[in-house]
C-alpha beads as a LAMMPS data file, in Angstrom:
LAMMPS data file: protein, C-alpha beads

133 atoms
132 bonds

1 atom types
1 bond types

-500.0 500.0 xlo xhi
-500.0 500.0 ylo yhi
-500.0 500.0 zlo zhi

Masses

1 110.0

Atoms # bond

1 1 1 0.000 0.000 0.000
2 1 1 3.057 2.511 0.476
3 1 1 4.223 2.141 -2.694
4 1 1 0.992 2.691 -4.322
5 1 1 0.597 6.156 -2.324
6 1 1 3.787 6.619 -3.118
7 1 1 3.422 6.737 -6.734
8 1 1 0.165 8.422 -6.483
9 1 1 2.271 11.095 -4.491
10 1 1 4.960 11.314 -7.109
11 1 1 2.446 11.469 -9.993
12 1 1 0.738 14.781 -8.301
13 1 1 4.193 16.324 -7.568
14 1 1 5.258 15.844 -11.682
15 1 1 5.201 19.266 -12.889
16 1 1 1.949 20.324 -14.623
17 1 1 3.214 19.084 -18.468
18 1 1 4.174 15.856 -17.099
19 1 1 0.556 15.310 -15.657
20 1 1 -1.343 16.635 -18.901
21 1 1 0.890 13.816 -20.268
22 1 1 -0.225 11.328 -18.308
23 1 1 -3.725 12.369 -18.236
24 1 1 -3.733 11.908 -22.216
25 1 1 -2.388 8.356 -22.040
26 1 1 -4.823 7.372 -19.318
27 1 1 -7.280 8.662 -21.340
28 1 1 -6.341 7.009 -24.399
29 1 1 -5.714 3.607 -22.257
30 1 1 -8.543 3.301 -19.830
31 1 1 -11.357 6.112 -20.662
32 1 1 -11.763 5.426 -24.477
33 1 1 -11.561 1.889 -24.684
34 1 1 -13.852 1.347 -22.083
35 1 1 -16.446 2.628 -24.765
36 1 1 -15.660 0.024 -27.241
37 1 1 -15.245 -3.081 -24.411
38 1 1 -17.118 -5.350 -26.661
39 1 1 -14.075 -5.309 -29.404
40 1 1 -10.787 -7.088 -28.596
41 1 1 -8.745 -4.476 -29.184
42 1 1 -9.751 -2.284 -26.590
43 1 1 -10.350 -5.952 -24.334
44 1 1 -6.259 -5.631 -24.834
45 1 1 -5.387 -2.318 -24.732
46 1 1 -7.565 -2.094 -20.985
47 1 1 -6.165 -5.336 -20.168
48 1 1 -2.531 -4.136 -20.750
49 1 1 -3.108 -0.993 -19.236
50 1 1 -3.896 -2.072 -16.111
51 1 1 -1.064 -4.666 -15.580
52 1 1 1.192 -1.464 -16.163
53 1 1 -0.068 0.263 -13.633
54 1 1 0.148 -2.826 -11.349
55 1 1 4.082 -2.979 -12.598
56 1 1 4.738 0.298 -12.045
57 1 1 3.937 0.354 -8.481
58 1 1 5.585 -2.611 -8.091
59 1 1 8.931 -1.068 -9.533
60 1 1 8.082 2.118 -6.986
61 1 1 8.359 -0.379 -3.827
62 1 1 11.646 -2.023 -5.267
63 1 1 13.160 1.519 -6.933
64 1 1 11.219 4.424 -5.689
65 1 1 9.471 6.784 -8.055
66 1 1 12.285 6.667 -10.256
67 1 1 12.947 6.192 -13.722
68 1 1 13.026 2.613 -13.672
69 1 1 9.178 2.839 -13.520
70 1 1 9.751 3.402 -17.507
71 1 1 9.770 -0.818 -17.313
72 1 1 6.448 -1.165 -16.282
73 1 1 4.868 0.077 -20.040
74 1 1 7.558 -2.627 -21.562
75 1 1 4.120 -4.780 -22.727
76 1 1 3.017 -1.606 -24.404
77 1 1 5.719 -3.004 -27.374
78 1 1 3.943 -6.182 -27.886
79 1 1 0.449 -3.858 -27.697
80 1 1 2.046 -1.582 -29.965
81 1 1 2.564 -4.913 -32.513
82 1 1 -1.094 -6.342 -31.694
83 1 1 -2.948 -2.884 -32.673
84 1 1 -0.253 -2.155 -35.660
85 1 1 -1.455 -5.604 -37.709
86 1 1 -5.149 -4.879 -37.262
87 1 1 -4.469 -1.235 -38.549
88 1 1 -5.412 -2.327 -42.257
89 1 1 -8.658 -3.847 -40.721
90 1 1 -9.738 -0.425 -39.299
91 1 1 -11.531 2.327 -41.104
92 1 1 -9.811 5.618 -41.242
93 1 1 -13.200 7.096 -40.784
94 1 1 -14.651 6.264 -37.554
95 1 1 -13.988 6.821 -34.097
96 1 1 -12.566 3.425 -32.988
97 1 1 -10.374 3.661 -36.318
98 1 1 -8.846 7.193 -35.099
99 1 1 -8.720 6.385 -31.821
100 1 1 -6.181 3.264 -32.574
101 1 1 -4.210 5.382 -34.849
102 1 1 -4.025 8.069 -31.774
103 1 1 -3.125 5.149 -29.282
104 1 1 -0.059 3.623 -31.595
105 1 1 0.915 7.182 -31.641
106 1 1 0.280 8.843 -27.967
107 1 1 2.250 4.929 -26.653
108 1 1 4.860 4.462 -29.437
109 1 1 5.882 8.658 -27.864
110 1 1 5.534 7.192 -24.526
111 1 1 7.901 4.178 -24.734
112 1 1 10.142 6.497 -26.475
113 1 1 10.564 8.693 -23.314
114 1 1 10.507 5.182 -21.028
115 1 1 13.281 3.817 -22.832
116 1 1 15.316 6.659 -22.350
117 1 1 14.302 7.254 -18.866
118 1 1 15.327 3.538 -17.805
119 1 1 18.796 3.832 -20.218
120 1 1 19.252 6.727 -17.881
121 1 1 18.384 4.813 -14.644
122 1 1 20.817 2.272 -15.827
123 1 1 23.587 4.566 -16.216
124 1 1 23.150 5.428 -12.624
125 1 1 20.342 8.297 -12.771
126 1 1 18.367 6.807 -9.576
127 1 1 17.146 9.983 -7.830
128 1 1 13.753 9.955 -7.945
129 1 1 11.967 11.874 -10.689
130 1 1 10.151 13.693 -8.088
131 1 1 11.932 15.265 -4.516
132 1 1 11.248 14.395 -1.450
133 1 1 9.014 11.534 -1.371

Bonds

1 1 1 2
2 1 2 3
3 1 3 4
4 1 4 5
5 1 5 6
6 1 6 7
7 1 7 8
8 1 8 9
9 1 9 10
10 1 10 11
11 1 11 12
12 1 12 13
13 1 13 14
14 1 14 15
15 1 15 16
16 1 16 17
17 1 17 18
18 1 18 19
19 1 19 20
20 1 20 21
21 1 21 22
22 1 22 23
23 1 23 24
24 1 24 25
25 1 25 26
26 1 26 27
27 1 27 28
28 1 28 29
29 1 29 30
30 1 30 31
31 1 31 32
32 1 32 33
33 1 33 34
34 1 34 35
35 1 35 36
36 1 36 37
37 1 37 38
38 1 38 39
39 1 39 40
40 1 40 41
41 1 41 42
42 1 42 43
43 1 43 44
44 1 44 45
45 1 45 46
46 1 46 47
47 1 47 48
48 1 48 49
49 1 49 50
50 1 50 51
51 1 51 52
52 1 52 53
53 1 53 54
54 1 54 55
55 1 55 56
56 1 56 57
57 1 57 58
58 1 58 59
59 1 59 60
60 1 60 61
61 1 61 62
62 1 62 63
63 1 63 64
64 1 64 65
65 1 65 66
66 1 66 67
67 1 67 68
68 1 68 69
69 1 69 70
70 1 70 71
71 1 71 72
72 1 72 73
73 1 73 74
74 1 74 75
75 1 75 76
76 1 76 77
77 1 77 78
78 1 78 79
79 1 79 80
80 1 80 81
81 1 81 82
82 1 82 83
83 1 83 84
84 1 84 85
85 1 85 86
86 1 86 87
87 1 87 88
88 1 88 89
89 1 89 90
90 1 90 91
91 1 91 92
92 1 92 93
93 1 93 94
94 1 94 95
95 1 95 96
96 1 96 97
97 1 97 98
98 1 98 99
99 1 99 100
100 1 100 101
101 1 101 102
102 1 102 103
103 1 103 104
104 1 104 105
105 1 105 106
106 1 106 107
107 1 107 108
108 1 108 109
109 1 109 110
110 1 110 111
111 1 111 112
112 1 112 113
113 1 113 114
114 1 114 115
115 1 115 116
116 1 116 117
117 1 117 118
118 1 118 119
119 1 119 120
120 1 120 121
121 1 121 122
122 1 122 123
123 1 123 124
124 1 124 125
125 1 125 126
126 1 126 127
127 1 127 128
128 1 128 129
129 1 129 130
130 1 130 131
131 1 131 132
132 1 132 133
């Protein structure tokens, strides 16, 4: 439970573009699909989601709220790969279509910004992201 208030405290002390960040992807992973439950990709994308979360505040109890918590959105890759074949299966011109095309993008930025984060927490950057937790 610590390290779940923990990482709730560290997410409220980001600074304000860091939670408009999050907000978006939380948004993208959790609000929208829950709209389209019925289809497997959003079955997946909630699914996937979730166990992140769960991940990252696992990695907060063993590493703080540092950047090692980049390693809990590592299943976003095989996500990424999952929505990326059914692409050609999805119309362009409907909601569930756009909002696939906005998840592959919002994530693929995200993972971007994780893998440098934990490249960083391997090359000894350990502080954690946010003071005085």
């Amino acid at each position: 439970m610590q390290a779940f208030i923990k990482f709730i405290k560290g997410v409220l002390e980001m600074p304000l573009y860091a939670q408009v960040w999050l907000i978006l992807l939380v948004v993208a992973n959790l609000v929208v699909p829950l709209i389209h439950l019925a289809r497997l990709e959003a079955q997946v994308v909630v699914g996937t989601f979730l166990i992140s979360g769960f991940l990252m505040i696992i990695l907060t109890a063993i590493s703080g709220f540092s950047r090692l918590l980049g390693l809990g959105h590592f299943l976003w890759f095989p996500l990424l790969y999952f929505l990326w074949v059914r692409l050609a299966q999805l119309p362009t011109d409907d909601f569930f279509g756009v909002w696939i095309r906005v998840l592959i993008t919002l994530n693929a930025i995200s993972l971007v910004i994780d893998v440098v984060d934990v490249i960083r927490y391997i090359a000894g950057d350990r502080k954690d992201i946010v003071e005085g937790l």
